[in-house]
C-alpha positions in Angstrom: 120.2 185.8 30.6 122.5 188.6 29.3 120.6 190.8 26.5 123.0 189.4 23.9 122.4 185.9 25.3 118.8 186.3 25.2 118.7 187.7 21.7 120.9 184.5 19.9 118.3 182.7 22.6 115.0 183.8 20.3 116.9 183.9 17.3 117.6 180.2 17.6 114.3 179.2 18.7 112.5 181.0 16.2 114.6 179.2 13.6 114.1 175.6 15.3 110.5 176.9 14.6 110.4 178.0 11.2 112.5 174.7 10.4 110.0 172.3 12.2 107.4 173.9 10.2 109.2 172.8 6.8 110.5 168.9 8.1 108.1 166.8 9.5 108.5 165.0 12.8 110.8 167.8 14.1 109.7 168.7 17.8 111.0 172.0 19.2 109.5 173.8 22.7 109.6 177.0 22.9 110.0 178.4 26.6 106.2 179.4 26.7 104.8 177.2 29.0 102.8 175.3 26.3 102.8 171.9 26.9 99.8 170.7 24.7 100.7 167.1 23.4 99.2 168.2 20.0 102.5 169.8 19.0 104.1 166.7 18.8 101.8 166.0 16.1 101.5 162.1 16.7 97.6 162.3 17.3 95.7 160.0 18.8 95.3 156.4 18.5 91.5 156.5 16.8 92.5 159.2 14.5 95.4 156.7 13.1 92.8 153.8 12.9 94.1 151.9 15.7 91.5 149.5 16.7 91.1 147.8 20.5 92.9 144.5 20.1 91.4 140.6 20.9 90.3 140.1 23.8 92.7 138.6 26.6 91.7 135.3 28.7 90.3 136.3 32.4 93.1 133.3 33.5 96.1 131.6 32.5 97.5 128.3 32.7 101.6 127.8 31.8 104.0 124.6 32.3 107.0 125.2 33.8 110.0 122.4 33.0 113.0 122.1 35.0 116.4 122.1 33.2 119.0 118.9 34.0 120.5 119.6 36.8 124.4 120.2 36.9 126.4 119.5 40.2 129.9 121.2 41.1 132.1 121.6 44.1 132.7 125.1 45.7 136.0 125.8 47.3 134.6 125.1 50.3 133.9 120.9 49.2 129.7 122.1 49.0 127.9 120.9 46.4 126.5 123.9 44.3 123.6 123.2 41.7 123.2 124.7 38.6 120.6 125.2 36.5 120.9 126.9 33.1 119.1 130.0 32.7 118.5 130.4 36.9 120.7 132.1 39.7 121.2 130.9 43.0 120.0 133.0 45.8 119.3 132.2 49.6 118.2 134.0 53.0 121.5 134.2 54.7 121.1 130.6 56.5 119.1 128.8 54.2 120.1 127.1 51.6 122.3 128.3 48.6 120.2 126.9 45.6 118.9 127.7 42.0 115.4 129.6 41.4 114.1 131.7 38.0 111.6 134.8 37.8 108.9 134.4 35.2 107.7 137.1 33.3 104.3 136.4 32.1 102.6 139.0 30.0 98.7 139.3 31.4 95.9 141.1 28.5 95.8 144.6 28.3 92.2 144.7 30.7 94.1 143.3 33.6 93.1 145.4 36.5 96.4 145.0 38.9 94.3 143.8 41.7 93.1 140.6 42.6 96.0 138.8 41.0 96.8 135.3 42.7 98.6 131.8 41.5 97.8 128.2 42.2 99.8 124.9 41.5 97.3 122.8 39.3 100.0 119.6 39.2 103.4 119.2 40.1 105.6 116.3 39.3 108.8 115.4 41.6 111.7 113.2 42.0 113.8 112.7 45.3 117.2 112.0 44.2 119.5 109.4 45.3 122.3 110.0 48.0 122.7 112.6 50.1 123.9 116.2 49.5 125.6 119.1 51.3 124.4 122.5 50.0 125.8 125.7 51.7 123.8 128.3 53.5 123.3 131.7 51.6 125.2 134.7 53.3 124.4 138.1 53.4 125.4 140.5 50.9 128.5 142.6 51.6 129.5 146.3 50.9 133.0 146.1 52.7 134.7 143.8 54.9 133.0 143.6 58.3 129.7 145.7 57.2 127.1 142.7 56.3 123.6 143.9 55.6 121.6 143.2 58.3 118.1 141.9 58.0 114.8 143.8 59.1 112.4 142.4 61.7 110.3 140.4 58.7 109.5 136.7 59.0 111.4 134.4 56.5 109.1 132.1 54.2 109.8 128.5 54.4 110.2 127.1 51.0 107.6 127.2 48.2 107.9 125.9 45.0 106.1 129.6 43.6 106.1 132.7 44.7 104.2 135.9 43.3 106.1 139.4 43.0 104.5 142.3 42.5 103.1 142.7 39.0 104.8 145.1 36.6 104.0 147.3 33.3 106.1 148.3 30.6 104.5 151.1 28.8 101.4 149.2 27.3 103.0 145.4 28.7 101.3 144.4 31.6 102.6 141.4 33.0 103.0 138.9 36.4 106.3 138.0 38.0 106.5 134.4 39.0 109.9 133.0 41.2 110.2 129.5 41.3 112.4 127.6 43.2 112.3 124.0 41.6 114.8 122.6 44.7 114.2 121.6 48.0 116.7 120.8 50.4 116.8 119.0 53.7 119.5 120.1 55.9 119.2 117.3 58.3 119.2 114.4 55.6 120.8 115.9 53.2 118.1 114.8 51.1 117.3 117.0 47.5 113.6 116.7 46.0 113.3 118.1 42.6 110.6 119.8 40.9 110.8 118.1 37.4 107.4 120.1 35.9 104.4 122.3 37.3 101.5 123.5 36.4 100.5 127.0 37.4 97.2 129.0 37.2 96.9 132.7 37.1 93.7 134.5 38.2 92.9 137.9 38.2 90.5 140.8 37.4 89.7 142.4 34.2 89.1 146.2 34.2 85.7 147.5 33.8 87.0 149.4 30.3 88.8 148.8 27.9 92.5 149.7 27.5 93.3 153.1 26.1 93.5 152.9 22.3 96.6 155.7 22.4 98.6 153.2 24.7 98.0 150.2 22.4 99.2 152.2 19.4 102.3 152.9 21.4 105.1 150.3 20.1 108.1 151.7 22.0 108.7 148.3 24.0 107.2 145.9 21.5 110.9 144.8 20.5 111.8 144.4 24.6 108.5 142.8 25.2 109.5 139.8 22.6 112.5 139.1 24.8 111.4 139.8 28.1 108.2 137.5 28.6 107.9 134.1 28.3 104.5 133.6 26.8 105.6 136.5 24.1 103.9 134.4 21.3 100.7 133.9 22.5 100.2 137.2 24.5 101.5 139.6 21.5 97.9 139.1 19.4 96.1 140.4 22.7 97.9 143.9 22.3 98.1 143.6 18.6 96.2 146.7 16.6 94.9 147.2 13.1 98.2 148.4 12.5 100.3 146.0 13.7 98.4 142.8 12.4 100.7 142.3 9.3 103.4 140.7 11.0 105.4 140.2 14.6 105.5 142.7 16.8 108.7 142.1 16.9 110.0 142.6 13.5 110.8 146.5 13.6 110.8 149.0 16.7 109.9 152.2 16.8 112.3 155.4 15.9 113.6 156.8 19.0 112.8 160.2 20.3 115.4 162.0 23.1 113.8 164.3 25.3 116.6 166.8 26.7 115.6 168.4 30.2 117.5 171.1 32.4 117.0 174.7 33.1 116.2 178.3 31.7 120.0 179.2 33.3 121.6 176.0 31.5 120.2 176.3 28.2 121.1 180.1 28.4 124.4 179.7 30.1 125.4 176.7 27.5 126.9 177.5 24.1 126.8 173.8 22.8 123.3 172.1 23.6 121.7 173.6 20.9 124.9 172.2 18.2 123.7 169.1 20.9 120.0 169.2 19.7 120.8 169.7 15.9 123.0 167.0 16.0 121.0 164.5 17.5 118.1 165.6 15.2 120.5 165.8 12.0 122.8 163.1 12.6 121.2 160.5 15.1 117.6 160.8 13.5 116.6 160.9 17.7 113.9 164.0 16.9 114.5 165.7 20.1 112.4 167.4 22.3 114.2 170.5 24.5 112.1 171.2 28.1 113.0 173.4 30.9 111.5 174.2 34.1 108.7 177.0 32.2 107.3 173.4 31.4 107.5 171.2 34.1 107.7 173.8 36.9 103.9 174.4 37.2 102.9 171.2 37.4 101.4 169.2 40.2 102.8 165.4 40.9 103.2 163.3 43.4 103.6 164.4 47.4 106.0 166.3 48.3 105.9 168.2 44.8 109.2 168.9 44.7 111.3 169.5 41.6 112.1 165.9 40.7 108.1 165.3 40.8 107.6 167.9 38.4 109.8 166.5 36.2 107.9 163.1 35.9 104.9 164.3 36.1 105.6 166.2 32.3 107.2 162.6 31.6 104.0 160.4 32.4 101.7 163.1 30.9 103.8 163.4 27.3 106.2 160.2 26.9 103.2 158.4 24.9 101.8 161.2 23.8 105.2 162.4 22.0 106.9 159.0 21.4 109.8 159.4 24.2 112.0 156.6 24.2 115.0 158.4 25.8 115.7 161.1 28.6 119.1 163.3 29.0 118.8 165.4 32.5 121.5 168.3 32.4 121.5 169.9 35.2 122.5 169.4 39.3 122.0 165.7 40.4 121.4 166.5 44.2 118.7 165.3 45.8 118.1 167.7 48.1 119.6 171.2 46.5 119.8 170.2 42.8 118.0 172.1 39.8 117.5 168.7 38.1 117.5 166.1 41.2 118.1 162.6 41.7 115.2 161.3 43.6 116.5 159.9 47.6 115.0 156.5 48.0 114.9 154.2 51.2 115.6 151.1 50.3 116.7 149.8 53.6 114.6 151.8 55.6 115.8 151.8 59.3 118.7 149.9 58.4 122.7 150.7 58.1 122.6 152.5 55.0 119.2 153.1 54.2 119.2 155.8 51.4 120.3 155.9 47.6 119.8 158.9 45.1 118.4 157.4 41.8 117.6 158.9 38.4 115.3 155.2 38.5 112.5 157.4 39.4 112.2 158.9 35.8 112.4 155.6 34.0 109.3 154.0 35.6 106.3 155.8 35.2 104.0 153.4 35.7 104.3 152.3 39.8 104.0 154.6 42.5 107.3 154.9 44.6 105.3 155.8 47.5 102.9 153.1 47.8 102.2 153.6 51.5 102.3 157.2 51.5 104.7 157.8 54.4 107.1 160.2 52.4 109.9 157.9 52.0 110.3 156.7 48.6 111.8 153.6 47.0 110.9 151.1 50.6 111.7 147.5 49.9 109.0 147.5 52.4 106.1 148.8 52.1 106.7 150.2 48.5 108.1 147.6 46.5 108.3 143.7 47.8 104.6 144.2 50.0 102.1 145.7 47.8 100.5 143.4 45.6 100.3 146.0 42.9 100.8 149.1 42.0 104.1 150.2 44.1 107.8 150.3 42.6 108.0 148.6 39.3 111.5 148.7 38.2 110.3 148.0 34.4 111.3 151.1 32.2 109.3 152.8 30.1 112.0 155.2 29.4 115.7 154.9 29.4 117.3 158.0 31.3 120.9 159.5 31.4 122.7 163.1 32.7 125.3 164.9 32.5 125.5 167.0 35.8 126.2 170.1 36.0 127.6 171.8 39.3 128.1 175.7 40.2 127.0 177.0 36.9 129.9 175.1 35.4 128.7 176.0 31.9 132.2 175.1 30.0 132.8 171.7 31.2 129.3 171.4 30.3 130.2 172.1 26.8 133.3 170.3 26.5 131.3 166.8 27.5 128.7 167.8 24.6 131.4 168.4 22.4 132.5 165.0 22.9 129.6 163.2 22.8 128.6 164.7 19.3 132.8 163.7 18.3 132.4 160.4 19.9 129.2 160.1 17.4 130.9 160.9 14.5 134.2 159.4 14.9 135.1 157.6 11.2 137.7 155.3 13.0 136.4 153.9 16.3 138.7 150.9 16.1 140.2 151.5 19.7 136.3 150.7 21.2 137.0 147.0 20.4 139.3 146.4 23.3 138.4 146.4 27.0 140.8 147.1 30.4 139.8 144.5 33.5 141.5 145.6 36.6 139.9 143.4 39.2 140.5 143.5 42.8 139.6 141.3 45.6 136.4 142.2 47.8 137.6 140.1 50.9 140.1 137.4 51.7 139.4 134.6 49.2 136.6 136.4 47.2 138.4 137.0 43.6 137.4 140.0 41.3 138.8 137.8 38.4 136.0 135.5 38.2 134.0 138.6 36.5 136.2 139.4 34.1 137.2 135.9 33.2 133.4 135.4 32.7 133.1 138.3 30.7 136.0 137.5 28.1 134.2 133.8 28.0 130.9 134.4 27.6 131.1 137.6 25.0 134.2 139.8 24.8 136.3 137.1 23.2 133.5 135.8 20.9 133.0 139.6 19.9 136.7 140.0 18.7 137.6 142.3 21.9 141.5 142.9 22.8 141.2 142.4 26.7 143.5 143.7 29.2 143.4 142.1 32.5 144.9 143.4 35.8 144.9 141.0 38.8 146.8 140.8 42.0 149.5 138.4 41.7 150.8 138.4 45.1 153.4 141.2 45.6 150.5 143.7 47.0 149.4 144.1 50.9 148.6 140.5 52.8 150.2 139.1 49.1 146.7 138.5 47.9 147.2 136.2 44.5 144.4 135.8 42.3 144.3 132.3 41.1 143.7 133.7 37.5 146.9 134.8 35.4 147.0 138.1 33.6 148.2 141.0 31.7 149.6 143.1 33.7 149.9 142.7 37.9 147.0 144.7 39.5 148.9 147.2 42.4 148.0 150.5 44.4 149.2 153.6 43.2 149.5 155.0 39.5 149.3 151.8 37.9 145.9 151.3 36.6 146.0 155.3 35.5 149.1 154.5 33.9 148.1 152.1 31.4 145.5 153.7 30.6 147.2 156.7 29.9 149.4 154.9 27.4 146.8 152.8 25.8 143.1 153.6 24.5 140.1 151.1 25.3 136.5 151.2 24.3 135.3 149.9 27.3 136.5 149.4 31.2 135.2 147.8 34.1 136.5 147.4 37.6 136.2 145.7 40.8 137.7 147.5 44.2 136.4 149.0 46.8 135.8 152.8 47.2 134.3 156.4 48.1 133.1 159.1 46.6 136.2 160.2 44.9 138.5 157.2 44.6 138.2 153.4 44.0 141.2 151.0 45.7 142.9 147.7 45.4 142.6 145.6 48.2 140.3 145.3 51.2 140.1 146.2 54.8 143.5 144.9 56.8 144.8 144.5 52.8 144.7 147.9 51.3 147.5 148.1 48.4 146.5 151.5 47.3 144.6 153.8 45.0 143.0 151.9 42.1 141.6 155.1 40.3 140.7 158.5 41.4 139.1 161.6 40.2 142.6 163.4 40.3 143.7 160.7 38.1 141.3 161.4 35.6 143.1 164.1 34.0 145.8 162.1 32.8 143.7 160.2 30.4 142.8 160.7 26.8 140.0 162.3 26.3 139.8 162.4 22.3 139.4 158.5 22.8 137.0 158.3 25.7 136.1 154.7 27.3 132.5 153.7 28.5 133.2 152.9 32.2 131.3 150.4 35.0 132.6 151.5 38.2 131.8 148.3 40.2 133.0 150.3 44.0 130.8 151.9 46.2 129.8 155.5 46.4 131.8 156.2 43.3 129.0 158.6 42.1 128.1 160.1 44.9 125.4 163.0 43.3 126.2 165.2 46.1 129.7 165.8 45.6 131.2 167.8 42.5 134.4 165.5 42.5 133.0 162.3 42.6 134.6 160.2 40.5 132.3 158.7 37.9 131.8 162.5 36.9 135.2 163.2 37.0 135.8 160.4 34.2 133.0 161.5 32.4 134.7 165.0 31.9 137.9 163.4 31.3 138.8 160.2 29.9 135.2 158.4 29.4 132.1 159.1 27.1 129.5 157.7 29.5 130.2 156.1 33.6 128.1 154.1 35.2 128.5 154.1 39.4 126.6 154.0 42.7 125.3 157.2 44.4 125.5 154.8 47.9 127.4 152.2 48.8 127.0 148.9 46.3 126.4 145.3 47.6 128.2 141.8 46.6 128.0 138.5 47.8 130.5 136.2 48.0 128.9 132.6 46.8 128.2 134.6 43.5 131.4 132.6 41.4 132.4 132.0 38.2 129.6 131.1 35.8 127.1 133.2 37.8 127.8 136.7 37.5 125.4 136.6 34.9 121.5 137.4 35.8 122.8 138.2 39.5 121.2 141.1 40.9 125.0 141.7 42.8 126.8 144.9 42.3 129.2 142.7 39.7 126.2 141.1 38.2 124.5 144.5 36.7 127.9 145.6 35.7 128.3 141.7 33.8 124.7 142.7 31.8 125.5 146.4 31.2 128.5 145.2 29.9 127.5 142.2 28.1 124.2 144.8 25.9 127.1 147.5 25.6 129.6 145.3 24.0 127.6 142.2 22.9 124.2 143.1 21.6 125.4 146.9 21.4 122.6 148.7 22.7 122.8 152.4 23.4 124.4 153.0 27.3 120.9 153.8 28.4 119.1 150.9 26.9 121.9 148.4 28.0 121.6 149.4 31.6 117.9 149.6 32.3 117.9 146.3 30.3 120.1 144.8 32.1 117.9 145.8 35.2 114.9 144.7 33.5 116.1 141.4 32.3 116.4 139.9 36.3 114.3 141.1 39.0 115.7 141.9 43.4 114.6 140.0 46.1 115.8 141.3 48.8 116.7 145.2 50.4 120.3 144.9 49.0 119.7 144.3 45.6 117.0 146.7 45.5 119.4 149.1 46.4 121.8 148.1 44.1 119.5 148.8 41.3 119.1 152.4 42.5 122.6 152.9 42.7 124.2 152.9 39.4 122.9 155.4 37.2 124.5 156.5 33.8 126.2 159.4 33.2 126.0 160.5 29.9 123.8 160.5 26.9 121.7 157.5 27.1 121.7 157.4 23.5 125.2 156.8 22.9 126.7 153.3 22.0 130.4 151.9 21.6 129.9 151.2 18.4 128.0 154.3 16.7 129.3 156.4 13.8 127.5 159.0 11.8 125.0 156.6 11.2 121.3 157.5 12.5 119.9 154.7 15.2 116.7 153.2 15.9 115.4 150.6 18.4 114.5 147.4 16.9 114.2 143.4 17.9 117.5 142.7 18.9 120.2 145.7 18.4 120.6 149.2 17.0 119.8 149.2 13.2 122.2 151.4 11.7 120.5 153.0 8.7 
């Protein structure tokens, strides 16, 4: 720090001080390397009066029903079942057909081991004729690069299958697939599993649950829509305090915790106008750390910066009521002052690694389970342990704004924005919504997603849609089958209408790299779709929230990749992959939504931005939450796309101040 930097440093910090003193709830930390939870001043549980809740069951019983089953042909002349509420899924050369996780909330003195599930009763019904389902495919990333399987044997079919067990702050719960369809190739014969009868079994802990996470309501809204057994599970984590009513009713106020460096928070002239306007104007009570907090702490193997950094997380998020995290700072994962965290999803495989800020959201699993040093395995760390490994269930909900070469004033400008976007009085351009949709491959139509979209919740939500299709005078004349606004072409054209026209909220489909995303595919490229050099020509005082559904688009590594390059020009918060993204291309119209596809998190992001307008943050670890990946692709695809921006934004704030509750933001 310069002297006079240093001195307007204190100055400022004894002020946040003095002021916290006089306004309760109001969290500031000094760079002193005190940490003690006390100075948040929430207490403990006992000292609030928060008693242990009932008692859970040592097992569980639950029915499942199978929905009617609806029949369709693909363009291919297969029949394709559908079930509502379930997504199809296969191993590439197994049948294509409809299955469901179950989230079943387990009592708070479930001990993650010893957790198994038997079939009490199950009733079926082999129906008449005989049926031609088509075999699954692999997932995709470009034409001609299919993800390969690893040497793992492939289950024959079970009606049930138990995945790992997850926790969600104080939630503790059991993942259940079922696959209510079985399928004989050879005799085209279907047998349907009309109801079943499950059992779960487990072990209790030898204590009871910690009175200070019980007290913790954070999740209680999420919990009500994520498991299935919500109304008979929530009086097991009910307290004194919460016994007047559901769980449900209300959620707790949000609290942002803000982490970068000593250099950043010296260097930056806006993020403490950030801080006061996220206290002032949000109601977020937010929490400012650096590295003099985090930096002499001891986490997981190898201890490296990024483990430091969730270590302070999983010691103070309950503790200090954290609902949100903002990283400023560099996002590389091996260099960075404020890393993403490299993960192996497909270890061993063609593209193996992803960079993920996932790693501060869940703080529950270990992402190590085996120890070996590589984080993130679908192996090994997530899909083979039977607990405790990767759980993929937030407990925060994390965004960044990176920061590369000391770039201090870009920095600025982005805060700047956010804190305008916040407090614009006229935010009427956010209702409308640009759709340029490419094809992945020959036959495999972008459209379908955003046709979906504007059916199932754009239209119903009043949104002014733009869609941009090919229409047959690009490279190989690919013609969507869809009509639309405006012909989708290479070049300018994309940039150009958005240029001329503001929009809330865009989401594309095209291939791409770090800096650019295209129209077309391999053998059919048609030119640029968007690019960071592009991103200068937009507006900026009317900034769009962006899904960029391409690979590699937010490569952490590179200064100029492009969902950064939008987010300092032309969008308020992008979501994109640090690796390259995975489709498949059986996933059609009606099923973008609940597919764990590159198209289907970018459909739920979407769908809580614009629909149930959640913060950014919220709406894309929900959207994770909400459907679980089976296989080394999807995993990846879930460490992919990270937000940048404040997680605490949404399309459709004003001045007002937000908190979490059952089903939206409350504006108050």
């Amino acid at each position: 720090m310069t002297p006079r930097r240093s001195k307007k440093y204190f100055r400022l910090i004894a002020l946040l001080i003095i002021v916290s003193m006089l306004i309760p709830g109001l969290t500031v930390f000094a760079n002193d390397g005190d940490t003690d939870p006390d100075r948040a001043g929430s207490g403990s549980a006992e000292s609030t009066g928060y008693l242990t809740p009932k008692k859970g069951p040592a097992n569980l019983v639950f029915t499942i029903t199978t929905p009617k089953l609806q029949f369709e042909q693909d363009p291919e002349g297969y029949d394709l079942i559908k079930l509502a509420g379930y997504n199809n899924f296969g191993v590439p050369g197994e049948p294509f057909l409809p299955h469901k996780v179950f989230n079943y909330a387990l009592p708070p003195e479930f001990s993650f081991s010893g957790l198994t599930v038997k079939i009490l009763d199950i009733q079926t019904e082999i129906l008449e004729g005989s049926y031609n389902i088509k075999p699954a495919v692999a997932d995709m990333t470009e034409t001609g690069i299919v993800a390969e399987m690893a040497n793992a044997e492939v289950e024959t079919h079970s009606w049930v299958n138990l995945l790992p067990p997850g926790q969600m702050r104080k939630w503790k719960f059991a993942r259940l697939d079922f696959n209510p369809i079985l399928f004989d190739p050879e005799s085209g014969e279907i047998t349907v599993a009309r109801e079943i009868k499950v059992e779960f079994n487990y072990d209790m802990a030898s204590k009871a649950a910690e009175a200070s996470l019980l007290a913790d309501n954070a999740m209680d809204a999420e919990a009500g829509k994520l498991f299935d057994n919500y109304q008979s599970a929530k009086s097991w984590y009910q307290t004194t305090a919460d016994q007047a009513g559901d769980l449900t009713s209300g959620g707790a106020p949000s609290r942002l915790v803000i982490i970068t460096t000593e250099a950043i928070a010296a260097g930056s002239s806006k993020i403490y106008d950030f801080y006061w306007h996220k206290w002032a104007n949000r109601g977020l009570d937010p929490i400012l750390i650096t590295e003099t907090h985090y930096g002499g702490l001891t986490g997981q193997a190898p201890n490296g910066t990024a483990e430091k950094i969730r270590k302070w997380l999983q010691d103070n998020y309950i503790t200090m009521g954290i609902n949100y995290v903002l990283l400023i700072g560099d996002p590389n994962p091996a260099t960075g002052d404020v890393p993403m965290k490299m993960m192996y999803p497909r270890k061993g495989l063609s593209y193996e690694v992803s960079p993920t800020d996932y790693f501060y959201a869940d703080l529950t699993g270990n992402w190590d389970y085996d120890g070996d040093g590589y984080f993130g395995e679908f192996y090994h760390d997530w899909s083979d342990p039977p607990s405790g490994g990767v759980d993929l269930t937030p407990e925060l909900y994390v965004g960044r704004i990176p920061v590369y070469a000391a770039d201090y004033a870009t920095l600025d400008s982005i805060l700047q924005k956010i804190m305008d976007y916040e407090m614009e009085v006229n935010p009427t351009w956010r209702n409308t919504a640009l759709l340029p949709m490419s094809f992945s491959e020959a036959g495999y139509d972008g459209a379908m997603l955003a046709e979906q979209m504007m059916d199932d919740y754009l239209d119903a939500e009043g949104y002014s849609s733009w869609t941009m299709y090919p229409q047959g005078s690009g490279a190989c004349a690919v013609n969507s089958s869809y009509p639309s606004s405006q012909e989708l072409r290479g070049g300018t054209v994309v940039r150009d209408r958005w240029a001329a026209n503001d929009y809330g909220s865009v989401l594309w489909w095209g291939h791409g790299d770090p800096t650019t995303a295209i129209v077309g595919y391999s053998g059919c490229d048609d030119g640029t779709l968007m690019s960071s050099t592009y991103a200068n020509s937009l507006d900026d005082d009317h900034p769009a929230f962006v899904y960029l559904n391409s690979c590699t688009n937010g490569y952490p590594e590179s200064s100029s990749n492009l969902g950064y390059a939008l987010l300092k020009n032309g969008a308020i918060g992008t979501v994109s992959a640090s690796r390259v993204s995975w489709y498949n291309s059986t996933v059609l119209y009606g099923m973008f939504d609940g597919s764990t596809t590159n198209s289907g998190i970018g459909y739920e992001f979407d769908r809580r931005l614009n629909d149930y307008k959640y913060p950014a943050g919220l709406a894309l670890y929900n959207a994770k939450a909400s459907m679980t990946p089976i296989s080394d692709t999807r995993l990846m695809n879930y460490y992919d796309f990270n937000l940048y921006g404040d997680p605490t934004t949404t399309i459709h704030s004003t001045s007002s101040s937000i908190i979490v509750a059952d089903n939206a933001i409350h504006h108050l």
